[in-house]
HTML snippet that shows the backbone in 3Dmol.js (N, CA, C, O; Angstrom):
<script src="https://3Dmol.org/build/3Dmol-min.js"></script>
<div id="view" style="width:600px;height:400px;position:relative"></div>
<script>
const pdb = `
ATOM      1  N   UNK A   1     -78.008 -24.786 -14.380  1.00  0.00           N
ATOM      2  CA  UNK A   1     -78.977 -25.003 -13.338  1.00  0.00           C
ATOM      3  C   UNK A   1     -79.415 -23.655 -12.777  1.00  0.00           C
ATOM      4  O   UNK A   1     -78.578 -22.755 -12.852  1.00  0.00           O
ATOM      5  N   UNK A   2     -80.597 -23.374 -12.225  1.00  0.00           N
ATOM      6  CA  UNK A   2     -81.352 -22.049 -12.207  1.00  0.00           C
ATOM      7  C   UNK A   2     -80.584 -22.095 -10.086  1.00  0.00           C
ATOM      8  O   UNK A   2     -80.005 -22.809  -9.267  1.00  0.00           O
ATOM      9  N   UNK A   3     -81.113 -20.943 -10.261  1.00  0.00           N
ATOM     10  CA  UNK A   3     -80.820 -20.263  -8.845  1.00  0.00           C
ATOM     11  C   UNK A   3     -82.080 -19.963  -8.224  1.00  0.00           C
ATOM     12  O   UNK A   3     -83.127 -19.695  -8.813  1.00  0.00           O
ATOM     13  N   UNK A   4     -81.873 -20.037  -6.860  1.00  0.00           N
ATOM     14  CA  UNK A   4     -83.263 -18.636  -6.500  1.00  0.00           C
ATOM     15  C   UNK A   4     -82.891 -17.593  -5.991  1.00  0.00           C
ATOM     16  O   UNK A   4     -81.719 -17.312  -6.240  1.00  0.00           O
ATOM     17  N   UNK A   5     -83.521 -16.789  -5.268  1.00  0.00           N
ATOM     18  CA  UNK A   5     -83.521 -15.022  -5.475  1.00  0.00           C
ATOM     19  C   UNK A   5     -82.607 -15.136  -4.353  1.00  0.00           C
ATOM     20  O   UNK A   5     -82.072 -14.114  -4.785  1.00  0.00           O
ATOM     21  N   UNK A   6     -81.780 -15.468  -3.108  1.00  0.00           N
ATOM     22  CA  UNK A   6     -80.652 -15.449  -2.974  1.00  0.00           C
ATOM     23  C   UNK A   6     -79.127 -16.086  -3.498  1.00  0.00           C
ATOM     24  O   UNK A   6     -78.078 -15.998  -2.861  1.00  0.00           O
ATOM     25  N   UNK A   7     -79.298 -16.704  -4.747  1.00  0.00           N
ATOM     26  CA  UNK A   7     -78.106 -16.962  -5.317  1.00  0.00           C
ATOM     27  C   UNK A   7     -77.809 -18.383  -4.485  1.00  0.00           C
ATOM     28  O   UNK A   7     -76.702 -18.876  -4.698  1.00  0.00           O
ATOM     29  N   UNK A   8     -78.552 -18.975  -3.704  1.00  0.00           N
ATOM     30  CA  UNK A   8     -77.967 -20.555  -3.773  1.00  0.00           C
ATOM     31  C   UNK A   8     -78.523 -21.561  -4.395  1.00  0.00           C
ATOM     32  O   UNK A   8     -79.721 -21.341  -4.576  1.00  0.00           O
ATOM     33  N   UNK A   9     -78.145 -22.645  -4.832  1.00  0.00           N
ATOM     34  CA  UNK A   9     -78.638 -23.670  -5.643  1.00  0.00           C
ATOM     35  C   UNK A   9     -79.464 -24.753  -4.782  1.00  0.00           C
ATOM     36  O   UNK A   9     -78.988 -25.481  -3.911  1.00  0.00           O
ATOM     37  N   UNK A  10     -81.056 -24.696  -5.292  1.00  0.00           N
ATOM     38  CA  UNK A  10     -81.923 -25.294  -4.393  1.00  0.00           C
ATOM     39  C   UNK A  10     -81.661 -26.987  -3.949  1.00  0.00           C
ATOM     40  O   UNK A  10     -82.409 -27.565  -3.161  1.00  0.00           O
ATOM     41  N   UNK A  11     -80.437 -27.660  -4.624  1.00  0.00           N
ATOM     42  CA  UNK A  11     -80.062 -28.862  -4.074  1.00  0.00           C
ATOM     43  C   UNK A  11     -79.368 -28.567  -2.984  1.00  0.00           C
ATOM     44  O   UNK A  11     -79.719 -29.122  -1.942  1.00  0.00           O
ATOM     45  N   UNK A  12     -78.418 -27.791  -2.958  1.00  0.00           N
ATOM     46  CA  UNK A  12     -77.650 -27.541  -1.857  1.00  0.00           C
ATOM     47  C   UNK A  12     -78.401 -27.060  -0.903  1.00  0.00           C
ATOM     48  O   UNK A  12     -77.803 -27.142   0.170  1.00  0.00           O
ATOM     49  N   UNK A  13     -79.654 -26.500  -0.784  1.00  0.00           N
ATOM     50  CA  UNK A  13     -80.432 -25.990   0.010  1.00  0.00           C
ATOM     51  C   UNK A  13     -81.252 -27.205   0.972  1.00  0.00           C
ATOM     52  O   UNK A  13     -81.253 -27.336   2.196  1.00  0.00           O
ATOM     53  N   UNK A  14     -81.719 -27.764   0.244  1.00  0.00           N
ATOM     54  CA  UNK A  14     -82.439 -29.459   0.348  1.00  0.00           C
ATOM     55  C   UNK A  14     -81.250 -30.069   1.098  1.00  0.00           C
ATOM     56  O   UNK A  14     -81.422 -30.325   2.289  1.00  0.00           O
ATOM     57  N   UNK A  15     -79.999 -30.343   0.504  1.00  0.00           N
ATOM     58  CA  UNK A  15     -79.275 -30.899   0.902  1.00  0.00           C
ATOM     59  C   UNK A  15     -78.957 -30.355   2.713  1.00  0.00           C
ATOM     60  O   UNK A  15     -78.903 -31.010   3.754  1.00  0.00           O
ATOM     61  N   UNK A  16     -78.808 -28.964   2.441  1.00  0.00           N
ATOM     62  CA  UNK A  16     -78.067 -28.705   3.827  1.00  0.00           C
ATOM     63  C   UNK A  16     -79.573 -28.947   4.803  1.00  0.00           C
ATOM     64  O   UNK A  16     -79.383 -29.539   5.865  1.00  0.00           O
ATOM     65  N   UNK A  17     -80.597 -28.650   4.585  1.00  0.00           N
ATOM     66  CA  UNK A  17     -81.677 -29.378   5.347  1.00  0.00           C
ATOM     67  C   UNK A  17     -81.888 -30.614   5.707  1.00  0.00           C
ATOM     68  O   UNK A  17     -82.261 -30.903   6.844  1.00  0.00           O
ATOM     69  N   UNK A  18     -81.682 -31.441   4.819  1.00  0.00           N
ATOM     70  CA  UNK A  18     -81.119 -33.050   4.952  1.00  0.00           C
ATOM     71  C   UNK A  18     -80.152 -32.647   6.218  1.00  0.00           C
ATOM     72  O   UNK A  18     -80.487 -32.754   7.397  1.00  0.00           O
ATOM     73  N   UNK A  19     -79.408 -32.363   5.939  1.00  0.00           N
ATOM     74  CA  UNK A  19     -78.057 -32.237   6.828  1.00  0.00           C
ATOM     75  C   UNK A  19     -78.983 -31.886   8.384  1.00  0.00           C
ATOM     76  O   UNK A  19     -79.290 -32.725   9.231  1.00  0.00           O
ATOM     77  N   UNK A  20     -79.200 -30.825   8.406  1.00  0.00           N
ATOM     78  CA  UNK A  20     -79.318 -30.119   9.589  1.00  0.00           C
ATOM     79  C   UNK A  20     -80.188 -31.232  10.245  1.00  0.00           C
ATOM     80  O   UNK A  20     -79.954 -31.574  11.405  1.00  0.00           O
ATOM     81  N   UNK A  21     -81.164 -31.789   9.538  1.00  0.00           N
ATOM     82  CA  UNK A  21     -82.619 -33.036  10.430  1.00  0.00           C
ATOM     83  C   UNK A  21     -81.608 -34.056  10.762  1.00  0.00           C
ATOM     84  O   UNK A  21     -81.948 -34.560  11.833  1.00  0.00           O
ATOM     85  N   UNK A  22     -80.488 -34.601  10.314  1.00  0.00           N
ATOM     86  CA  UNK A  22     -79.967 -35.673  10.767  1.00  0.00           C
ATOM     87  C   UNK A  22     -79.164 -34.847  12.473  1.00  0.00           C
ATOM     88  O   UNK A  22     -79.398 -34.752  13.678  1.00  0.00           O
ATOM     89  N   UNK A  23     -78.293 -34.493  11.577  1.00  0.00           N
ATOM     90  CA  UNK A  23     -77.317 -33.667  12.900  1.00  0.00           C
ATOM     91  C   UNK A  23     -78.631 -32.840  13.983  1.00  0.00           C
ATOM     92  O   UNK A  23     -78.166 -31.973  14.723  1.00  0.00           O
ATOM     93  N   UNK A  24     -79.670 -32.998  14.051  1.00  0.00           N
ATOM     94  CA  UNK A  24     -80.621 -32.443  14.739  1.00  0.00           C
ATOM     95  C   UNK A  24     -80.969 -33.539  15.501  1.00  0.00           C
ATOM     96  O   UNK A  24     -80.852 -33.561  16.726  1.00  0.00           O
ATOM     97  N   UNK A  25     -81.515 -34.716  14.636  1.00  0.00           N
ATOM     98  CA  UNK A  25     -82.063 -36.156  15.323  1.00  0.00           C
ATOM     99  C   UNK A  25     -80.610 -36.936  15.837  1.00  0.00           C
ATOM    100  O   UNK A  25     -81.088 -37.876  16.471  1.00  0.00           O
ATOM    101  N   UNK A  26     -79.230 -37.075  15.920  1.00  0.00           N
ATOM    102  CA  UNK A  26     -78.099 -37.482  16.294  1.00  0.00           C
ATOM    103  C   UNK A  26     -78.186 -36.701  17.474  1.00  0.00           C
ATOM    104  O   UNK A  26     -78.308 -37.420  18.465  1.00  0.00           O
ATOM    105  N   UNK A  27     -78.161 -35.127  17.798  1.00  0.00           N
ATOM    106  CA  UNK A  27     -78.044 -34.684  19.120  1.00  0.00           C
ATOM    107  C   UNK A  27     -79.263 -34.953  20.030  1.00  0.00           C
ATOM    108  O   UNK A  27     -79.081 -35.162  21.230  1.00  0.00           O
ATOM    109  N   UNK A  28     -80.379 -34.954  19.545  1.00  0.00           N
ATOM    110  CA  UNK A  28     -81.778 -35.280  20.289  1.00  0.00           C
ATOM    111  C   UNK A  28     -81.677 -37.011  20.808  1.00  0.00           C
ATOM    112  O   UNK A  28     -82.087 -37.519  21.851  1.00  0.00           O
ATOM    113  N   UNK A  29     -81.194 -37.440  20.007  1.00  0.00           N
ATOM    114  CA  UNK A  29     -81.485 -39.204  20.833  1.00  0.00           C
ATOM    115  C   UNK A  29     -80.190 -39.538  21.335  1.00  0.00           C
ATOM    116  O   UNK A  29     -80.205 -40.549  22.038  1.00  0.00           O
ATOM    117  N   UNK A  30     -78.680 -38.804  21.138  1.00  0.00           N
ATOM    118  CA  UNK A  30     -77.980 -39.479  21.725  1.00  0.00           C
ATOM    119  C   UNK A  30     -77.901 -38.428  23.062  1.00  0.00           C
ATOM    120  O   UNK A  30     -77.290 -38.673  24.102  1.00  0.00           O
ATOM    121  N   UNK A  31     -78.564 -37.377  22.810  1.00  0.00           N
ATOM    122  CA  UNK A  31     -78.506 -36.212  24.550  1.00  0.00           C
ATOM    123  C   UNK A  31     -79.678 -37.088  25.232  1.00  0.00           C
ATOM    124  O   UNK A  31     -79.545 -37.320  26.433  1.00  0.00           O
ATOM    125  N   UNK A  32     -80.497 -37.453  24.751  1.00  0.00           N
ATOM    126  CA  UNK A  32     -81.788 -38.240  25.845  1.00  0.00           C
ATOM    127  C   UNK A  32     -81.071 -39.234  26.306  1.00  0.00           C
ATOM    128  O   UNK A  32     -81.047 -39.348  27.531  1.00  0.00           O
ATOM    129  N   UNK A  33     -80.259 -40.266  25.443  1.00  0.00           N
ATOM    130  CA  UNK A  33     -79.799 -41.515  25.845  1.00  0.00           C
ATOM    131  C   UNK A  33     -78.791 -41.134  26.870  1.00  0.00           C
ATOM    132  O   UNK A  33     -78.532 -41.887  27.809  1.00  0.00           O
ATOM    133  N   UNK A  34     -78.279 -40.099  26.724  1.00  0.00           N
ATOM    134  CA  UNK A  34     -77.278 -39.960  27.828  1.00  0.00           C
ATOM    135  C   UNK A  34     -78.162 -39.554  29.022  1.00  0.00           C
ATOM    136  O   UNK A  34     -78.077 -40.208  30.061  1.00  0.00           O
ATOM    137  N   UNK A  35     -78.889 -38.654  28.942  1.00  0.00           N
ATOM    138  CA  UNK A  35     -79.280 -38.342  30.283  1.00  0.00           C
ATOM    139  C   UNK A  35     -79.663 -39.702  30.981  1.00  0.00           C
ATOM    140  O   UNK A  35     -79.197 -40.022  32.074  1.00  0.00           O
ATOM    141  N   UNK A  36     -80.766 -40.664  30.091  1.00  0.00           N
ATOM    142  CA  UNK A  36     -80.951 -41.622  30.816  1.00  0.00           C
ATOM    143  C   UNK A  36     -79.879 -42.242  31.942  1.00  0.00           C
ATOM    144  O   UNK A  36     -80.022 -42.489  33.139  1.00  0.00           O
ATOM    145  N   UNK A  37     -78.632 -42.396  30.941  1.00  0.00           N
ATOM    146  CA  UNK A  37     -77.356 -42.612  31.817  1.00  0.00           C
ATOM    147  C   UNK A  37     -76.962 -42.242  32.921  1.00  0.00           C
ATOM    148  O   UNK A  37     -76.457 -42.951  33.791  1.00  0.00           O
ATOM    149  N   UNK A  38     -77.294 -40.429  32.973  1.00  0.00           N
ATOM    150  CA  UNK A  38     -76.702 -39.691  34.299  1.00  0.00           C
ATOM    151  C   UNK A  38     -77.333 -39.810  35.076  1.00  0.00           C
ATOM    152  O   UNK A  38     -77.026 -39.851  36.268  1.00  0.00           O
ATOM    153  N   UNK A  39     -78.683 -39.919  34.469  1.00  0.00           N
ATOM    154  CA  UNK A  39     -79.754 -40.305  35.611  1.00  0.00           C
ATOM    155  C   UNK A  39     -79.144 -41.899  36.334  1.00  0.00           C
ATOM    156  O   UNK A  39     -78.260 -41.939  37.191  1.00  0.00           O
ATOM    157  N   UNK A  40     -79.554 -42.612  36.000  1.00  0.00           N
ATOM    158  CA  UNK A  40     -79.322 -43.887  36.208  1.00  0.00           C
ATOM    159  C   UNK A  40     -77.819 -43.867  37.254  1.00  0.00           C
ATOM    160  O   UNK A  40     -77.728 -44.493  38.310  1.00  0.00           O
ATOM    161  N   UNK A  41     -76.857 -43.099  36.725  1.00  0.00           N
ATOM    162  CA  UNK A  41     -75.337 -43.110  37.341  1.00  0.00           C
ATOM    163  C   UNK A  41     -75.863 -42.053  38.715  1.00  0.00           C
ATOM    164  O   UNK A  41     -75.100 -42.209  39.668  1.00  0.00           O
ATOM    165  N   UNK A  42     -76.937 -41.082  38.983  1.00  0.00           N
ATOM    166  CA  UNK A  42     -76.573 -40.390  39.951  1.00  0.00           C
ATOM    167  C   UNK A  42     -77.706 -41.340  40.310  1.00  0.00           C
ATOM    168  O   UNK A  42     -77.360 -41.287  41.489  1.00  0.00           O
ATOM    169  N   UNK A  43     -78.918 -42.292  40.350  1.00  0.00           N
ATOM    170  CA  UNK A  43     -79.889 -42.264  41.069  1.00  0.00           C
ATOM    171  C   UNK A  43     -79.146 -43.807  42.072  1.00  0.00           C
ATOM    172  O   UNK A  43     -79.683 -44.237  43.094  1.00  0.00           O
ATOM    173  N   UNK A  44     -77.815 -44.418  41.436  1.00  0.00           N
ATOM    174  CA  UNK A  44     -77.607 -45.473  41.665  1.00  0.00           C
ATOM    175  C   UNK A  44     -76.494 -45.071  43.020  1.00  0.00           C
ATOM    176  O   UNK A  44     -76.107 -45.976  43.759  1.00  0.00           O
ATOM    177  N   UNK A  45     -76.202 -44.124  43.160  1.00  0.00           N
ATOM    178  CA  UNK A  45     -75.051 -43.366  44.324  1.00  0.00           C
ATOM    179  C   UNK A  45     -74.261 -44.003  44.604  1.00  0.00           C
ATOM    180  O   UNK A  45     -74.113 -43.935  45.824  1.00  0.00           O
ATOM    181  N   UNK A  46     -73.563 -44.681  44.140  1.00  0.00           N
ATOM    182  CA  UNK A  46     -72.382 -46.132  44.597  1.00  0.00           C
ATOM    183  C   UNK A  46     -71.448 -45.190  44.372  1.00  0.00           C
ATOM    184  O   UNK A  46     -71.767 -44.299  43.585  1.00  0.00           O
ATOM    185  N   UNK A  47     -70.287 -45.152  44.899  1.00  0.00           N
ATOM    186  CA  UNK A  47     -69.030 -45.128  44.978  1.00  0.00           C
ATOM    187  C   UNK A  47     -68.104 -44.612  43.538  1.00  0.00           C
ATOM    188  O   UNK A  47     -67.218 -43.758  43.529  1.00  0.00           O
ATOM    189  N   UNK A  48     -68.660 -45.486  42.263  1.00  0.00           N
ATOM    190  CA  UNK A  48     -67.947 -45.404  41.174  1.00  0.00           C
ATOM    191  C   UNK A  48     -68.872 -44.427  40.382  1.00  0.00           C
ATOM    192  O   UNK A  48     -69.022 -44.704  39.192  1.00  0.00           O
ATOM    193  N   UNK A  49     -69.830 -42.783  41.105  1.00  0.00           N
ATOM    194  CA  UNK A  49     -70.766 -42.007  40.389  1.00  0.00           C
ATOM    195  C   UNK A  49     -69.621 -41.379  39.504  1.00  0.00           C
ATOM    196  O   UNK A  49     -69.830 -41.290  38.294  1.00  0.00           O
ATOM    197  N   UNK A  50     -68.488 -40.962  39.998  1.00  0.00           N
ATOM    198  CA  UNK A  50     -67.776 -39.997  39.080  1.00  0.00           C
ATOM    199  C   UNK A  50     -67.089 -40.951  37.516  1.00  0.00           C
ATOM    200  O   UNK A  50     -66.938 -40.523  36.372  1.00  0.00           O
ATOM    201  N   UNK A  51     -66.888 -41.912  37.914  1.00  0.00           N
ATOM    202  CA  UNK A  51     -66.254 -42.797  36.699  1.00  0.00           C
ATOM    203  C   UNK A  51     -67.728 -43.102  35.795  1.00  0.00           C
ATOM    204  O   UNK A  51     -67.514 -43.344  34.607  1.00  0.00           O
ATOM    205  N   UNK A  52     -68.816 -43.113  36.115  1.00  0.00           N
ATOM    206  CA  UNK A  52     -70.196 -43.631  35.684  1.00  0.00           C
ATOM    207  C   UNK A  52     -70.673 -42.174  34.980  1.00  0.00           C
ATOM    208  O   UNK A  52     -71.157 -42.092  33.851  1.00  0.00           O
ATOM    209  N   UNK A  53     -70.465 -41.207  35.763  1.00  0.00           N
ATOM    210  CA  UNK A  53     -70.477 -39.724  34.767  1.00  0.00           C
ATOM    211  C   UNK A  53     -69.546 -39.657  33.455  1.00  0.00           C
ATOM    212  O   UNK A  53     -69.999 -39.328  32.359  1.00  0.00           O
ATOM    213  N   UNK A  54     -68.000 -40.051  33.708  1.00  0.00           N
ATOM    214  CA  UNK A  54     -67.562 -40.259  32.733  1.00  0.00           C
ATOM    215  C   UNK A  54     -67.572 -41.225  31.592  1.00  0.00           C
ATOM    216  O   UNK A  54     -67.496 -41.007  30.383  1.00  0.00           O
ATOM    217  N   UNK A  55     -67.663 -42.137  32.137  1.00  0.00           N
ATOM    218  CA  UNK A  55     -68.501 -42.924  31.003  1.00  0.00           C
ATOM    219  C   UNK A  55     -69.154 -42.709  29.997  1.00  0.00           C
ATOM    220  O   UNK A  55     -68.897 -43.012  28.832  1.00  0.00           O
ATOM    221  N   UNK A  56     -70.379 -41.960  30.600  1.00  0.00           N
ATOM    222  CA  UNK A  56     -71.358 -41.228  29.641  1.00  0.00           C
ATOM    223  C   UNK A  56     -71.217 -40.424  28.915  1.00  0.00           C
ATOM    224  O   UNK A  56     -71.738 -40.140  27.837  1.00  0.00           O
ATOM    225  N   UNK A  57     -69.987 -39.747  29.900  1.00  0.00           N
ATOM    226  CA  UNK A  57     -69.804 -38.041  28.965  1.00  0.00           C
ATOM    227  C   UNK A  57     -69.145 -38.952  27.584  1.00  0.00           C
ATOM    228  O   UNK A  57     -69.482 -38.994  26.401  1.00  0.00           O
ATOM    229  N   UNK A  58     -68.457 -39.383  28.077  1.00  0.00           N
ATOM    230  CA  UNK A  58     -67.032 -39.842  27.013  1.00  0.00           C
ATOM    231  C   UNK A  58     -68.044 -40.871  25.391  1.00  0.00           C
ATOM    232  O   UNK A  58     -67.847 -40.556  24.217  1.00  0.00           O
ATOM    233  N   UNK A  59     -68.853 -41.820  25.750  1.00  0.00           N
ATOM    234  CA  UNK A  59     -69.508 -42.437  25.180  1.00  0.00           C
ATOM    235  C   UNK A  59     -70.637 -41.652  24.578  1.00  0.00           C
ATOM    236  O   UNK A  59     -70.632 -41.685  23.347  1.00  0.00           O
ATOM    237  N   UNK A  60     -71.456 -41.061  25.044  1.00  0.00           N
ATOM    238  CA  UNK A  60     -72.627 -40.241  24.485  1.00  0.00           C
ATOM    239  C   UNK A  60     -72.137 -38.607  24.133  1.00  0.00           C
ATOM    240  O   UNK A  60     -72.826 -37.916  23.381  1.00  0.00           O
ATOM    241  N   UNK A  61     -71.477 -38.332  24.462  1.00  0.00           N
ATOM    242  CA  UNK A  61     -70.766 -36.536  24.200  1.00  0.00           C
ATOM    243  C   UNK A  61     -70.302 -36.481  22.778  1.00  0.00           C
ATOM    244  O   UNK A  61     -70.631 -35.569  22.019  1.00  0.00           O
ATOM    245  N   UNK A  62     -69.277 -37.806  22.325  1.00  0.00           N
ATOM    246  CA  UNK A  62     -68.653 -37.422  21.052  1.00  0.00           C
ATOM    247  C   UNK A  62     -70.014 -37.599  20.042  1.00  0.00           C
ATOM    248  O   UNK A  62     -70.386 -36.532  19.553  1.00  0.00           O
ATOM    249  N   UNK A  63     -70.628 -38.529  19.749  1.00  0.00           N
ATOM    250  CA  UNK A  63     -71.913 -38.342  19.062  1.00  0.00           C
ATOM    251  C   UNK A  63     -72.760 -36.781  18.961  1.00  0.00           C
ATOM    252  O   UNK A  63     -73.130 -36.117  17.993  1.00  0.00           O
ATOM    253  N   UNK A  64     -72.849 -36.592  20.308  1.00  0.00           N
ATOM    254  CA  UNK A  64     -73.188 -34.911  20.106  1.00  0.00           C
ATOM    255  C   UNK A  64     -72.686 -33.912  19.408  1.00  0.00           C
ATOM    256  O   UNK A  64     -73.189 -32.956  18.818  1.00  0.00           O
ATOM    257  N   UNK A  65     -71.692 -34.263  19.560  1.00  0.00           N
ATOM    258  CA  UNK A  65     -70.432 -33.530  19.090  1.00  0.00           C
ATOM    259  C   UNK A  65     -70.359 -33.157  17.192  1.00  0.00           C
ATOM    260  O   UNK A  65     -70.332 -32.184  16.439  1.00  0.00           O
ATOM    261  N   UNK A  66     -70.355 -34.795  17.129  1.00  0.00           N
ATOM    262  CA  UNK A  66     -70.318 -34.671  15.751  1.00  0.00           C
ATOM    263  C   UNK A  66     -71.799 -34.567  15.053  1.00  0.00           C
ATOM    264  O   UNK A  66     -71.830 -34.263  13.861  1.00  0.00           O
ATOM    265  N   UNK A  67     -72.642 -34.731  15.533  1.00  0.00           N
ATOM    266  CA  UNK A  67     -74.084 -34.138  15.598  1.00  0.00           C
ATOM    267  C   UNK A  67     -73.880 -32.846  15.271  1.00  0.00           C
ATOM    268  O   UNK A  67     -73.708 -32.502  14.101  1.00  0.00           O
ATOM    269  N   UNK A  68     -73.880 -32.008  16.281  1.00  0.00           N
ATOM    270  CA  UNK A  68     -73.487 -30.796  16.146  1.00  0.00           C
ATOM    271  C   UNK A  68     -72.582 -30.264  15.016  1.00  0.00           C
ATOM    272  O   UNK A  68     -73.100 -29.296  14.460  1.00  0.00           O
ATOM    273  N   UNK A  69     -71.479 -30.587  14.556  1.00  0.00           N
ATOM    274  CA  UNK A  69     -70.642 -30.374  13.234  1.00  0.00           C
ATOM    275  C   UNK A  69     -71.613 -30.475  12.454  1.00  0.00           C
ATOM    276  O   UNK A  69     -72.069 -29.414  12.027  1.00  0.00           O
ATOM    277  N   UNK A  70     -72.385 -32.041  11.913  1.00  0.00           N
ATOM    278  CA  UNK A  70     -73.820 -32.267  10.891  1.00  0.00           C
ATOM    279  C   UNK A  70     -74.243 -30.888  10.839  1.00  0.00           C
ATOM    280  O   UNK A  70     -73.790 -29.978  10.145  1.00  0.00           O
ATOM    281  N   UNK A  71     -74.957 -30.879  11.478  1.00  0.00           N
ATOM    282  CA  UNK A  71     -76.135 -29.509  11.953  1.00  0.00           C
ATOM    283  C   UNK A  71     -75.307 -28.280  11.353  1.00  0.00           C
ATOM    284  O   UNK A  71     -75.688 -27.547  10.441  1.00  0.00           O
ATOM    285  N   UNK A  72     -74.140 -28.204  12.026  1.00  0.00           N
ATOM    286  CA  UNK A  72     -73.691 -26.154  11.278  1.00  0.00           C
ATOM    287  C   UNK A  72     -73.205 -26.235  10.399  1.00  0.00           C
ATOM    288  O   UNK A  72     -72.978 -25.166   9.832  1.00  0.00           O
ATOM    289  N   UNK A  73     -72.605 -27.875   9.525  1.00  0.00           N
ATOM    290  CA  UNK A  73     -72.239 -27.606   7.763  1.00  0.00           C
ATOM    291  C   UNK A  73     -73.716 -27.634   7.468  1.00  0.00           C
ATOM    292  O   UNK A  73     -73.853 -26.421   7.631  1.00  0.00           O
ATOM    293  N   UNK A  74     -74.697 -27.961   7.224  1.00  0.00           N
ATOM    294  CA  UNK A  74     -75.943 -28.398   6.903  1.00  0.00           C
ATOM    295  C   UNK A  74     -76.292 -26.647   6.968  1.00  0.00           C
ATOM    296  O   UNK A  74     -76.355 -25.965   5.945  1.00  0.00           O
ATOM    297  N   UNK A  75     -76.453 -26.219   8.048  1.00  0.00           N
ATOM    298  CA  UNK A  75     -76.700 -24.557   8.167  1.00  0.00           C
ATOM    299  C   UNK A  75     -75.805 -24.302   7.319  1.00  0.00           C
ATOM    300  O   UNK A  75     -76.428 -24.236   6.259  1.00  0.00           O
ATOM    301  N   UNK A  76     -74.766 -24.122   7.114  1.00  0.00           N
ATOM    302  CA  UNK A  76     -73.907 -23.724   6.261  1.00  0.00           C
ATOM    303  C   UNK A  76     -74.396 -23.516   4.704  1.00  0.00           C
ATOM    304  O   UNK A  76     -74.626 -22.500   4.048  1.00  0.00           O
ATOM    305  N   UNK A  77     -74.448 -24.796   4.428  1.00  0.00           N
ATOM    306  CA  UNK A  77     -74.732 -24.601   3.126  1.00  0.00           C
ATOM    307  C   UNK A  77     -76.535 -24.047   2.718  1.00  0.00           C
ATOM    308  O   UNK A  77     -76.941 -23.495   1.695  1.00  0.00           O
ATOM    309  N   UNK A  78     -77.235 -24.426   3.855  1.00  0.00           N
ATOM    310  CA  UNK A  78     -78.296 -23.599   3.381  1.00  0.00           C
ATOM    311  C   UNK A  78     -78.819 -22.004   3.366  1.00  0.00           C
ATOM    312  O   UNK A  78     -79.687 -21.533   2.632  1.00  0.00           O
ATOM    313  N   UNK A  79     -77.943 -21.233   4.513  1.00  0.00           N
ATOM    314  CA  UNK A  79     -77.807 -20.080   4.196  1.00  0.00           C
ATOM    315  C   UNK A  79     -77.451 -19.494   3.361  1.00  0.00           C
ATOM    316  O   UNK A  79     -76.498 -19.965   2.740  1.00  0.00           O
ATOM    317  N   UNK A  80     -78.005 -18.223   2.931  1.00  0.00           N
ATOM    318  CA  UNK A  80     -77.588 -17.693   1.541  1.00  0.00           C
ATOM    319  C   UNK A  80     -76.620 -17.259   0.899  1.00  0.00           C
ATOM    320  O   UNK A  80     -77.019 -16.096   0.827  1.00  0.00           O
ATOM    321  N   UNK A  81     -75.406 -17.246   0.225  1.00  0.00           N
ATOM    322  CA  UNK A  81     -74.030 -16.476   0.130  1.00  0.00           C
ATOM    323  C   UNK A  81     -73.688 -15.369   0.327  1.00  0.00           C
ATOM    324  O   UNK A  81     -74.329 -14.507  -0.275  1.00  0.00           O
ATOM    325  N   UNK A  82     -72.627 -14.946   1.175  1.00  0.00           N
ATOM    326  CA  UNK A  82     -72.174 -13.857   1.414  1.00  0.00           C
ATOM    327  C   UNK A  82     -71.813 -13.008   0.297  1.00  0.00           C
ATOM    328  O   UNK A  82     -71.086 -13.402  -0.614  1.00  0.00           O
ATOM    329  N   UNK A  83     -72.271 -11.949   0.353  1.00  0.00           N
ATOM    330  CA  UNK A  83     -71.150 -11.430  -1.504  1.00  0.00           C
ATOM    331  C   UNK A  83     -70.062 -10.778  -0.856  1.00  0.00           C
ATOM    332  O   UNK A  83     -69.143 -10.300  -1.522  1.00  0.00           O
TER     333      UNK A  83
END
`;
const viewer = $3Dmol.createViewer("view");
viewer.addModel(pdb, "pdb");
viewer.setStyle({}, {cartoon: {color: "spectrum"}});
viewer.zoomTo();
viewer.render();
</script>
């Protein structure tokens, strides 16, 4: 299989782009969906705001999270090799 002029293989290149748009669109809709949340938890001011913050963090954060992992193997493999 051919190379291009930095020495990575253009599937893996495609691929880690694949990668990066998902782990890109996972942090973009589950960080909006949360804010909706914080919003909603601070605009509602009851008593239970700090458990209603956590909630969110705890429920919408790990998605980010692993969003984020997506996204820097995805960078990973599309950057060019170190020699």
């Amino acid at each position: 299989m051919s190379s291009d002029q930095d020495g990575r293989d253009p599937v893996a290149r495609l691929f880690g782009a694949l990668l990066m748009a998902v782990g890109g669109l996972m942090m973009t809709l589950c960080g909006l969906c949360s804010l909706v949340g914080v919003i909603y938890a601070v605009g509602s001011g009851g008593s239970d705001m700090g458990f209603s913050l956590l909630f969110v963090l705890s429920f919408g954060g790990v998605p980010i999270i692993v969003g984020l992992g997506i996204f820097w193997l995805g960078r990973s493999l599309r950057s060019p090799k170190r020699r």
